[in-house]
C-alpha positions as CSV (number, residue, x, y, z in Angstrom):
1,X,0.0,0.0,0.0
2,X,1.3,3.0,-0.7
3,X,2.1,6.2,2.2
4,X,-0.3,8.5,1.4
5,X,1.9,11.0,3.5
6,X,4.3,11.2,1.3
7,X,3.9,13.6,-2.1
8,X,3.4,11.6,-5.3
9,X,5.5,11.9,-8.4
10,X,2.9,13.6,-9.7
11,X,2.6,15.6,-7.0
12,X,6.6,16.3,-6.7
13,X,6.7,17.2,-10.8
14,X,3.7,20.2,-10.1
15,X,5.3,21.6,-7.2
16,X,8.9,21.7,-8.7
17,X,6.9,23.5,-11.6
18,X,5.0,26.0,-9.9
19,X,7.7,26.8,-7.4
20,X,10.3,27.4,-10.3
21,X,13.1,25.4,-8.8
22,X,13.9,21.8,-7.2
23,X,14.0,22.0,-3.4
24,X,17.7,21.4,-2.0
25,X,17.5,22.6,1.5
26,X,16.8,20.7,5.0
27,X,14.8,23.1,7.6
28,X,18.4,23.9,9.6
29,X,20.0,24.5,6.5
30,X,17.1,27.1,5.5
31,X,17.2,28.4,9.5
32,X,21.0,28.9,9.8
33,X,21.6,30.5,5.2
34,X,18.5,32.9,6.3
35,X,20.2,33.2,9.6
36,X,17.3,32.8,12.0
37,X,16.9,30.7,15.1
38,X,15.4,27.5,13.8
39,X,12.7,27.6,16.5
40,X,11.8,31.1,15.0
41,X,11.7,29.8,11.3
42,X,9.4,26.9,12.3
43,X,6.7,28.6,14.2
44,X,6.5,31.3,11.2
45,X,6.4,28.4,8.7
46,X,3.6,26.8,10.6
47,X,2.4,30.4,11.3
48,X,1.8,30.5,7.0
49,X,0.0,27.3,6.7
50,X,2.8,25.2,5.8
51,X,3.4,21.8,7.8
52,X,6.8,21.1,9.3
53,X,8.3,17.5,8.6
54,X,9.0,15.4,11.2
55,X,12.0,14.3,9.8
56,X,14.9,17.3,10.0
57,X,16.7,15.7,7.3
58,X,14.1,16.5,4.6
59,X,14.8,17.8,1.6
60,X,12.0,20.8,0.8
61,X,13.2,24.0,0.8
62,X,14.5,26.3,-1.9
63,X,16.3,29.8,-2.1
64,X,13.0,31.5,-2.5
65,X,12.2,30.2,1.4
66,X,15.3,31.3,2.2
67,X,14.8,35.1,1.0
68,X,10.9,34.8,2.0
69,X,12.2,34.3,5.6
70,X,14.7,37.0,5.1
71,X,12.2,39.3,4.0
72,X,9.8,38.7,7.0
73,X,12.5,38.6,9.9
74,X,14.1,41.9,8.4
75,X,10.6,43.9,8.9
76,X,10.8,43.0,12.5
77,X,14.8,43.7,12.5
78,X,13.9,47.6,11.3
79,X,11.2,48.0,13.2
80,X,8.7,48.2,10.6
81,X,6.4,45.2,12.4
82,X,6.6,44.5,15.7
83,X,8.1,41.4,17.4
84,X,5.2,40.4,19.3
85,X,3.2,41.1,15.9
86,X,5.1,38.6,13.5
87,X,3.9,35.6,13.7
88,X,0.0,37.6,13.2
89,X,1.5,39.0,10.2
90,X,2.5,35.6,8.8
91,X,-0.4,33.7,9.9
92,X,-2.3,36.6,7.8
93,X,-0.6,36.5,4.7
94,X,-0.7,32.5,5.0
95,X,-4.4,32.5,5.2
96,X,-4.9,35.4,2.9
97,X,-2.8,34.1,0.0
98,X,-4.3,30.0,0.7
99,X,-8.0,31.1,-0.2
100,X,-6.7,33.1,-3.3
101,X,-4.7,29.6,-4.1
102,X,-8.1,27.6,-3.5
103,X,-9.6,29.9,-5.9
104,X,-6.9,29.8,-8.4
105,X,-6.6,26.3,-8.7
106,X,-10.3,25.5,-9.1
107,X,-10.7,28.1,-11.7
108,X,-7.5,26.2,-13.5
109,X,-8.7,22.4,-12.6
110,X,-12.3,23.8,-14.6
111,X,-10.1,23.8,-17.7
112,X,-8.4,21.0,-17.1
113,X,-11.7,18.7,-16.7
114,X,-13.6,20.9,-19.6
115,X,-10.8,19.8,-22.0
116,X,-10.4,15.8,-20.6
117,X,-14.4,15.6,-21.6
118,X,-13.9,17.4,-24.7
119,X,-11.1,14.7,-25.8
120,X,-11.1,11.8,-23.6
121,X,-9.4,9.6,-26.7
122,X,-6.2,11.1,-25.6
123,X,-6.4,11.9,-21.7
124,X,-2.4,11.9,-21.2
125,X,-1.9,14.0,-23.9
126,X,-4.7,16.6,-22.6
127,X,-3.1,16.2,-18.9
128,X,0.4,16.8,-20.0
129,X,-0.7,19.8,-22.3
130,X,-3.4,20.8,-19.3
131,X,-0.1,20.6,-17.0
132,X,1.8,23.2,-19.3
133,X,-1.2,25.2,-19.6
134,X,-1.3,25.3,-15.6
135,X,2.2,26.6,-15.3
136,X,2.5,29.1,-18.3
137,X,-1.0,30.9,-15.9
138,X,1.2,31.7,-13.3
139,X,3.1,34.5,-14.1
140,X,-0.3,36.3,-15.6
141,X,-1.9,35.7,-12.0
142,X,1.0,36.9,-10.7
143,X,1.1,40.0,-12.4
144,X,-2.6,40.6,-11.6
145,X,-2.4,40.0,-8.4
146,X,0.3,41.9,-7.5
147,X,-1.8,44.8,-9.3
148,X,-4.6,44.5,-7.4
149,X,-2.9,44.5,-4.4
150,X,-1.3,47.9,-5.1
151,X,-4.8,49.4,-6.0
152,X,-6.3,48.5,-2.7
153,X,-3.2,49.0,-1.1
154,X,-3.4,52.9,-2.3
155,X,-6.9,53.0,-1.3
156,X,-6.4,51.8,2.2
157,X,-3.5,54.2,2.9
158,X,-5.2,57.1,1.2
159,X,-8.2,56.6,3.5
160,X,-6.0,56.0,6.6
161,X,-4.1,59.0,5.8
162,X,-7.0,61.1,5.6
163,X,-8.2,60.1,8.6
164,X,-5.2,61.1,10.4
165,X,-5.1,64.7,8.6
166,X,-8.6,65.0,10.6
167,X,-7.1,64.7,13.7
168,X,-9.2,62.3,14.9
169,X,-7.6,59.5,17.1
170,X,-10.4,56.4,16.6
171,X,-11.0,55.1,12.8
172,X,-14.7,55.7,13.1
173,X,-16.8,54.0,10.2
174,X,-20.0,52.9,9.4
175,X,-20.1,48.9,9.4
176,X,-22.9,47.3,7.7
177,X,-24.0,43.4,7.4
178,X,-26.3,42.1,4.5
179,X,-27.1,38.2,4.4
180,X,-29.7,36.0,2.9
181,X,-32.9,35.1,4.4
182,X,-33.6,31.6,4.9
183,X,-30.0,30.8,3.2
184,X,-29.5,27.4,5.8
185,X,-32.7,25.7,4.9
186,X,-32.1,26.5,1.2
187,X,-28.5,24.6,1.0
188,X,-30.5,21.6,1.9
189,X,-32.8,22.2,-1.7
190,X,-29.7,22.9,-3.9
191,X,-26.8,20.4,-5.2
192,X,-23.7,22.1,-5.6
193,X,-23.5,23.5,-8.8
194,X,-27.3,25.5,-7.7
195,X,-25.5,26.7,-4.5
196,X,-22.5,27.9,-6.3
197,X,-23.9,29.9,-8.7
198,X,-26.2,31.4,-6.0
199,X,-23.1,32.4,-3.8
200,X,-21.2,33.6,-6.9
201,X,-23.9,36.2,-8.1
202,X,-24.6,37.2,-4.5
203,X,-21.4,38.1,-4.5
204,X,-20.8,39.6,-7.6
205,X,-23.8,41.6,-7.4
206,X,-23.0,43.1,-3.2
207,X,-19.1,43.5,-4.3
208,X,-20.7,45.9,-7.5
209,X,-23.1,47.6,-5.1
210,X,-20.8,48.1,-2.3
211,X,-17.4,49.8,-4.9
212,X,-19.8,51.9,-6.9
213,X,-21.0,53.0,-3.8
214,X,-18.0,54.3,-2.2
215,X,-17.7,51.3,0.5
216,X,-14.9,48.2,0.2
217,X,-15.8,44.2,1.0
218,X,-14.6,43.5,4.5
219,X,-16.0,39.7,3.9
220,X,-17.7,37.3,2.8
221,X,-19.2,34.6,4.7
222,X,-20.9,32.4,2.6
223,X,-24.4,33.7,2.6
224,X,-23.4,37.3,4.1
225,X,-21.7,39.6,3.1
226,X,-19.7,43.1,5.6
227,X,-18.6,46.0,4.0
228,X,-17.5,49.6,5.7
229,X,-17.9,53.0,4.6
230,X,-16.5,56.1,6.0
231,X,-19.4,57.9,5.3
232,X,-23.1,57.1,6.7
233,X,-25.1,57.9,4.1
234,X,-22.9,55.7,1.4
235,X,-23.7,52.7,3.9
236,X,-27.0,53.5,3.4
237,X,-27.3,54.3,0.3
238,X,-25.4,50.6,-0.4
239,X,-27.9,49.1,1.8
240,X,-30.7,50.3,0.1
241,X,-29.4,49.6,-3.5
242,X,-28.5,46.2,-2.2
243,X,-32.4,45.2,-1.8
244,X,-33.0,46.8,-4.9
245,X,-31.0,44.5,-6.9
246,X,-32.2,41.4,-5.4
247,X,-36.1,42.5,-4.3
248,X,-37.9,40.7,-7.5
249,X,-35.6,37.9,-7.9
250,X,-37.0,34.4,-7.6
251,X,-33.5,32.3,-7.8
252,X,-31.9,34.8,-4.3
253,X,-33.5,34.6,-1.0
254,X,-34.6,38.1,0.0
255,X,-31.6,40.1,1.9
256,X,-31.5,42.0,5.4
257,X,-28.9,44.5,6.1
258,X,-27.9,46.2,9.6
259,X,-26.0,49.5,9.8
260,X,-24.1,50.6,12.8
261,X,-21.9,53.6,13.1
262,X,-18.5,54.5,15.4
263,X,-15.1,53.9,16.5
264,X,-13.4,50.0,15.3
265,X,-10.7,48.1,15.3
266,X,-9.2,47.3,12.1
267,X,-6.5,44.7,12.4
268,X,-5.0,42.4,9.8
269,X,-8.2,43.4,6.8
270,X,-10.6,42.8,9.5
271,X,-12.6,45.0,11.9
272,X,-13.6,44.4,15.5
273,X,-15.9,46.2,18.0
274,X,-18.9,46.7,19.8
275,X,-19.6,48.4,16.1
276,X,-19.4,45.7,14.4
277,X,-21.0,43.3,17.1
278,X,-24.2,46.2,17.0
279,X,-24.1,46.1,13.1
280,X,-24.5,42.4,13.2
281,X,-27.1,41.9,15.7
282,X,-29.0,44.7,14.2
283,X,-28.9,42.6,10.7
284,X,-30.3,39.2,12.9
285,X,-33.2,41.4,14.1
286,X,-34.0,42.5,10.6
287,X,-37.0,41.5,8.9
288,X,-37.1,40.2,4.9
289,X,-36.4,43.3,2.8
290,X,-35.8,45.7,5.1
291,X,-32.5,48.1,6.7
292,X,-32.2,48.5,10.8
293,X,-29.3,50.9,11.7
294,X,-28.5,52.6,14.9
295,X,-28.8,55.2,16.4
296,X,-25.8,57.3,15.5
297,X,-26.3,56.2,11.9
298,X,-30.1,57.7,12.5
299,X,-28.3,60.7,13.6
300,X,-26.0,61.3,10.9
301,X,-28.5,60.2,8.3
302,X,-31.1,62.9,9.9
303,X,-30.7,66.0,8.0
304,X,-30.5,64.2,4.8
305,X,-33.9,64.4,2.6
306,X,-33.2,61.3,0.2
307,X,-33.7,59.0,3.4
308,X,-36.3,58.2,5.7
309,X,-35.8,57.2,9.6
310,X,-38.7,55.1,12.1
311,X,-37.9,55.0,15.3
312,X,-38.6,51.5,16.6
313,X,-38.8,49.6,19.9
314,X,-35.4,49.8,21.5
315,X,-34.2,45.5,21.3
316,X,-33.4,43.6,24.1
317,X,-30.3,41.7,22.4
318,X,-27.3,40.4,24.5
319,X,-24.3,42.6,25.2
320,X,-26.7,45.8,24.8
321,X,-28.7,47.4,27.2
322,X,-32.1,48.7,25.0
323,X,-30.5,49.3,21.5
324,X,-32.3,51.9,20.0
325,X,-33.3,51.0,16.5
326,X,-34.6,53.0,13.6
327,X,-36.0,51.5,10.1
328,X,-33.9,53.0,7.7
329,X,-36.1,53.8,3.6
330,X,-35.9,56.0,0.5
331,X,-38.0,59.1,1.4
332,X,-39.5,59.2,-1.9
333,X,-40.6,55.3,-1.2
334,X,-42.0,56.3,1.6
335,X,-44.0,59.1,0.6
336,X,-45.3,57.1,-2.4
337,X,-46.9,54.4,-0.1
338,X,-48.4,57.5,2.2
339,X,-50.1,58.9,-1.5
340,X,-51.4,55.6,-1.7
341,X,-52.6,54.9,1.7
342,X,-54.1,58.5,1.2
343,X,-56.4,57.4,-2.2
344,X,-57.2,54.0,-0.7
């Protein structure tokens, strides 16, 4: 039988290809070129995803691990990162850049399996071009990752840099939450293929909503979706567009979307607070089709005459004592329903 723990040749043939060169170096010898304690290069391996063999005279490192733990040691060396902070900032990256592999290799295992059923007389010959195929994607992946990272790297910094020409100490933002109704009970209705192409135009349709609205993707979470603004009435204005695009749709669930506004957290491309805890269990509390947001979003949202504010019975949720609530529409929706109450 053969040891499944052990890579294939297969296996050992696409890694050598997609990392560019053969591995040469045991862990100490990768610990003591990069010159790091090898306790210190282990725990930020592990830190990245990576698993550490049990066997220290294991040949699977190459110069690129070498320089990658160069690179990462020498931000805490000039003090651009914080010692106690490294192993956060390598456990982010890890996680970060695994999802966007996931992704990436799915998207290139489509082709592979669209092309074995479009010429399964020759399979080895559509593997070994598929193979070829795989690698030559790289670099163009690469290159557009790389740029999009600079684009939202330049829009976080220009945002954090204007909030620190304000003056202001906290990064205050508006945090809003908008998931599926009766998403869980659905999955159990769909096979696969239904529930990935109801995830994929959820999410293609908030992540449109949410940038031409001025706001950024925090997350997604499978049937939900958190975005922040730094301005109240774009969250709202989101929120409201949001159950726009999805209000006469038969094939997505009807959404609900909480809004709370004030000071947060952000570490590591998430955000943490009472803000965001308030956002959330405003969005829970929402019924089918409609918008709940605070009461400092109420506040700023006040003196603006494209929106309309009711003030609802303060919840009793856990963590916060009475949370005033106000159901957030368009004013001119609401004054349409009124003419027609009116004639009726």
């Amino acid at each position: 039988m053969p040891d499944e723990s052990r890579p294939t040749f297969r296996q050992n043939e696409v890694e050598q290809t997609l990392l560019g060169e053969e591995p040469t170096y045991t862990r100490d010898q990768v610990a003591e070129l990069a010159n790091v304690d090898l306790e210190r290069a282990q725990q930020l391996w592990i830190a990245m995803g990576f698993p550490v063999s049990p066997d220290p005279d294991a040949v699977m490192f190459t110069d690129a691990d070498i320089e990658a733990l160069r690179l990462l040691t020498t931000l805490v060396d000039e003090n651009v990162v914080e010692k106690s902070m490294e192993v956060a900032v390598a456990r982010t990256l890890g996680q970060s850049m695994s999802r966007l592999a996931e992704w990436q290799v799915g998207v290139v295992n489509s082709y592979i399996r669209s092309r074995i059923a479009a010429d399964a007389a020759d399979p080895d010959a559509i593997r070994s071009e598929s193979r070829v195929t795989a690698a030559d994607t790289v670099p163009t992946m690469e290159k557009l990752q790389n740029y999009v990272w600079r684009r939202h790297l330049a829009a976080v910094a220009g945002r954090a840099l204007s909030v620190e020409s304000s003056g202001e100490n906290d990064t205050v933002l508006a945090v809003g939450f908008a998931d599926m109704v009766g998403y869980t009970s659905l999955t159990r209705r769909l096979d696969v293929s239904e529930l990935t192409s109801l995830l994929e135009e959820f999410e293609s349709v908030a992540t449109t909503i949410i940038a031409r609205g001025h706001g950024s993707v925090v997350k997604n979470v499978g049937d939900e979706v958190m975005f922040q603004t730094t301005d109240p009435r774009d969250a709202a204005r989101i929120a409201l567009e949001l159950h726009d695009a999805f209000a006469d749709r038969d094939d997505v669930p009807a959404l609900r979307v909480g809004i709370a506004v004030g000071p947060v957290l952000a570490r590591f491309g998430d955000l943490y607070g009472s803000v965001v805890n308030m956002a959330a269990r405003l969005t829970s509390n929402a019924h089918p089709g409609t918008v709940l947001v605070d009461s400092e979003t109420a506040d700023a949202l006040s003196g603006e005459d494209e929106f309309y504010l009711k003030s609802l019975r303060p919840l009793r949720v856990r963590g916060f004592s009475k949370l005033r609530t106000y159901a957030l529409r368009r004013n001119r929706d609401h004054q349409r329903e009124g003419s027609r109450d009116t004639e009726r």
